[in-house]
N, C-alpha and C positions, 0 to 999 in steps of 0.2 A: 431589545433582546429578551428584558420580560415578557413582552406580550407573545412572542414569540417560543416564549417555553412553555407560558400561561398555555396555546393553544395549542402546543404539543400534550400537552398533560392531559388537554381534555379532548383531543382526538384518539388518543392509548385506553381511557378510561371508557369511550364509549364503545371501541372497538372491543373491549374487554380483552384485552389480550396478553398474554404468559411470559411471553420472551418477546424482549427488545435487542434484535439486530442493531448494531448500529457502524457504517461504516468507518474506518483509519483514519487516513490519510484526508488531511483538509478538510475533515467535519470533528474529528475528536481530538486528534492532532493536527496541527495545524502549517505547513509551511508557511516559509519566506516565498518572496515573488523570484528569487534566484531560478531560473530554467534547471530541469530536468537533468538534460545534457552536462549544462552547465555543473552540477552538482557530482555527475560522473568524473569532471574531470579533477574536481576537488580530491573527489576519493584514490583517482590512481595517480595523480601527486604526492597522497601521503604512504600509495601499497609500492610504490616503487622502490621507495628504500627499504624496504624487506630485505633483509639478508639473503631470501630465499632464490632472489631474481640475479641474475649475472651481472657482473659491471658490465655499466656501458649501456644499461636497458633505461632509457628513455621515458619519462613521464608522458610525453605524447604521445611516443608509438604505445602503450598501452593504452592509453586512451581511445587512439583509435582503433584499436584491434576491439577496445569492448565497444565501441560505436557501431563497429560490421557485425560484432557478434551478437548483440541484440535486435539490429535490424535483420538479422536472417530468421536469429530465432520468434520472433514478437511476428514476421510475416508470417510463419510455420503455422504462431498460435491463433493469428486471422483465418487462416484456412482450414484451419482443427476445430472452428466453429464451438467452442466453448468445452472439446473433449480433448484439449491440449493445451498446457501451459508453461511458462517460459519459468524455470528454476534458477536461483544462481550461483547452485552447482554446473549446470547445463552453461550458463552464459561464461563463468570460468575457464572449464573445461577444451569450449572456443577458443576462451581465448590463449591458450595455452597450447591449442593447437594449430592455431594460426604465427605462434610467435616465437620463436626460439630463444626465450628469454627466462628458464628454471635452469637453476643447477638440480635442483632436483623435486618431482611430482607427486605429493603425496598429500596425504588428509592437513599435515599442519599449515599447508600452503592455503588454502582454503580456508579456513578457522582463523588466521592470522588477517587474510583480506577484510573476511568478514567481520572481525572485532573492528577492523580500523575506520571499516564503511559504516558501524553501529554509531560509533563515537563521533562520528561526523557529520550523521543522519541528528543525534542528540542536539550537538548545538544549534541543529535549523531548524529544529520543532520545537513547539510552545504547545500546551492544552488550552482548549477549547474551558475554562470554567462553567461555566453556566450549564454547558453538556455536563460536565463532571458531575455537576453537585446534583444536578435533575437527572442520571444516571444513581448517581447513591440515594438518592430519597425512593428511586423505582425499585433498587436491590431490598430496601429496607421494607419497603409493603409489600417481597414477598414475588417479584417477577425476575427471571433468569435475565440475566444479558448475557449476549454474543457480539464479539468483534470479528468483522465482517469484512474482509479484505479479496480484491484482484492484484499482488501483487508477485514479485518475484523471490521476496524473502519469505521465512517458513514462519512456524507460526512463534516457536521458542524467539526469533529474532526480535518478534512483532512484542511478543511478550515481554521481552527486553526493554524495550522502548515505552510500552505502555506506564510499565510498571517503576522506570526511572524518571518520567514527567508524571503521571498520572501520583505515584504512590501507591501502596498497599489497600490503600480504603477500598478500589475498584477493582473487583474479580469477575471473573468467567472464561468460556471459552473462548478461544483464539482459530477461527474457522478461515483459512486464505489457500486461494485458489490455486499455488504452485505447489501444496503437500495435497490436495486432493486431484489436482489435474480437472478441473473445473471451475468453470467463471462465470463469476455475477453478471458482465454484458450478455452472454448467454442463457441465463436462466438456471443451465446445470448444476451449477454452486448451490442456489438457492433450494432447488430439489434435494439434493443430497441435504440439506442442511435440517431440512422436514424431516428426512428418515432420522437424521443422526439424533435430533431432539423425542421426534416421537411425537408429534404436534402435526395440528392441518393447519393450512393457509391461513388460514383465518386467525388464527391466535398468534400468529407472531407480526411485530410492527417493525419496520425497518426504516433504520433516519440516513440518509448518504447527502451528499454533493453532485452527482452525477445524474442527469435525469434519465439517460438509459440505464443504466448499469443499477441504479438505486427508485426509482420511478417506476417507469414505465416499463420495465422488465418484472419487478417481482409482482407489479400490480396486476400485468395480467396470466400471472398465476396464481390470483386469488389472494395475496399478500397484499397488508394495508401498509403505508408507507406515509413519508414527510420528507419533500423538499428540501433540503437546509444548505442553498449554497454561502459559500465566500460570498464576503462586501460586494459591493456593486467594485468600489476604487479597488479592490484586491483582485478581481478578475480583470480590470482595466490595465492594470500596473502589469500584473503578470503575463498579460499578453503582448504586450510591447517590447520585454523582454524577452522570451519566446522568440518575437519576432526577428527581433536585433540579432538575436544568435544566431536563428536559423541561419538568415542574410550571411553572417559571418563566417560561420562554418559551410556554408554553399559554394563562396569567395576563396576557401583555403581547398578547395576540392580539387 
């Protein structure tokens, strides 16, 4: 992992560059090999007993109702070709209207999910150190960072999280794709992100996991970039799991 921060250090220095992007999810934080899915249903396990929702409302029938409700909206944001993206206010709202399951609809309904999906998302993330610390030695010579997100939560949530693993030490902006309606596997994000800085292509470096979305997307917009996936065993592990569920929840259809 030295040598590997060693040659990020000196591929930032020779590109000379101002701001370091650097993606979430699986490169700065880090999950468990637990499925996606799977983590969904963790979360409307613990938003079911909400006072807010009626007796008699089912931890799996919300589960499943936010299962449709992402797969309609996430195919929406396939088709929206990176000028559309899945919110989870939006993904809620579904599912709320798909399920007759509120006494009553209103903002603390929403605020209440989402605190509980924060706290839950916490204990499956761990920081990446080695980014951390070779992030604060880049803040201290004087180069911006940006956390660089395709997700569905906003950026306060993200910030949330950052800043309850990470700690205080590591600042900047929180730039994700469902508060601008625009995505990294698109390129769009990444544009908006040059206006929003004030910077050309060239001076900003970006680190991800993903070789479209973090690679081969900003690099042919003229943005210099770095690879940095998960372990070999943590992509092996996570994909078997993945799999097992898919298979599972295919079986329960």
């Amino acid at each position: 992992m030295r040598k590997r921060i060693k040659l990020l250090e000196g591929a930032i220095e020779k590109a000379q560059a101002k701001v370091i992007s650097i993606d979430v999810f699986d490169t700065l934080l880090l999950r468990t090999v637990r499925p996606e899915l799977l983590r969904f249903k963790d979360f409307s396990h613990c938003q079911a007993q909400l006072s807010f929702f009626n007796e008699g409302v089912k931890p799996e029938d919300l589960y499943i109702a936010r299962l449709k409700a992402g797969k309609y909206l996430y195919d929406k944001a396939r088709r929206g070709m990176g000028e559309f993206e899945v919110t989870y206010k939006a993904i809620f709202e579904m599912i709320f209207s798909m399920e007759d399951c509120l006494k009553k609809i209103d903002r603390g309904v929403l605020q209440s999910c989402l605190k509980l999906e924060l706290e839950q998302e916490k204990k499956q993330l761990s920081p990446c150190l080695y980014l951390s610390e070779f992030l604060k030695r880049q803040q201290s010579r004087g180069r911006e960072i940006v956390y660089c997100s395709d997700m569905y939560l906003d950026a306060k949530s993200i910030g949330f999280l950052l800043k309850e693993i990470l700690g205080d030490d590591l600042y900047g902006q929180v730039i994700v794709s469902s508060d601008w309606q625009k995505t990294k596997r698109h390129g769009s994000l990444f544009k908006e992100m040059l206006i929003e800085l004030g910077i050309v292509p060239g001076q900003l470096f970006h680190i991800g996991d993903n070789l479209r979305s973090d690679v081969f997307v900003p690099q042919s917009l003229g943005i210099n970039t770095m690879y940095w996936p998960r372990s070999y065993a943590w992509r092996i592990s996570s994909t078997i799991w993945k799999k097992s569920y898919d298979c599972y929840l295919k079986s329960k259809a």
